[in-house]
C-alpha positions in Angstrom: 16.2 0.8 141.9 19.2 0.3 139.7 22.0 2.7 139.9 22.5 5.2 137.1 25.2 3.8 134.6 28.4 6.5 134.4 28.8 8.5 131.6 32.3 9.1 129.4 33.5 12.3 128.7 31.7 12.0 125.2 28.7 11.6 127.3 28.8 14.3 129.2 29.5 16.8 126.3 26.6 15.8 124.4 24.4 16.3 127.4 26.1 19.8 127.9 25.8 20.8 124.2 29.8 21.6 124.1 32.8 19.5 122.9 34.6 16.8 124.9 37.7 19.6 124.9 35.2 21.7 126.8 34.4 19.4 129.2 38.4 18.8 129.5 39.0 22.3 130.4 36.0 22.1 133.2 37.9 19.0 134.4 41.2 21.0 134.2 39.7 23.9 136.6 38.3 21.2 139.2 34.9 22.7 137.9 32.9 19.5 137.2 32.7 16.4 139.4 34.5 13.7 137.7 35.7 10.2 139.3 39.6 8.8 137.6 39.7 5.3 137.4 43.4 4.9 136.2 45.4 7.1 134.2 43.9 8.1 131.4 40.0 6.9 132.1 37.4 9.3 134.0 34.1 8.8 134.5 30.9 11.1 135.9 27.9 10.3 138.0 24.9 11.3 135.9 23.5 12.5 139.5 26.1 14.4 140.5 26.5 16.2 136.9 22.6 17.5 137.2 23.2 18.5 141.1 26.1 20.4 138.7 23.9 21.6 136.5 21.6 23.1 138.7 24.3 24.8 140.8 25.1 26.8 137.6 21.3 27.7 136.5 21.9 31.7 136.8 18.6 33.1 138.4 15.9 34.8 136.2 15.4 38.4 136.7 12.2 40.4 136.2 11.6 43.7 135.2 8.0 45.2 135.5 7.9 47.6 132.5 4.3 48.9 132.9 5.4 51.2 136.9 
């Protein structure tokens, strides 16, 4: 199985729905898992970003109305 080609920045901003500033700031706070490969270039396993993703899923909460 081939490994899963890294993303950009750009990349991951469009999967999240926000802008790359956003995903900037989540890099800023150490939130998000990101991999620099030099100075100014940083790149994101797509695995790692849905184990991410996952972690932050907030639970669902049910409320039975009809007691």
């Amino acid at each position: 199985m081939d490994p899963k080609p890294m993303l950009t920045k750009t990349d991951v901003a469009n999967r999240l729905n926000m802008t790359v500033r956003g995903v900037e700031g989540l890099m800023a706070k150490r939130s998000l898992p990101f991999y620099r490969l030099g100075n100014r270039t940083v790149r994101f396993d797509p695995t790692e970003l849905e184990d991410w993703l996952n972690r932050m899923k907030v639970a669902e909460v049910h409320f039975n109305i009809h007691s």
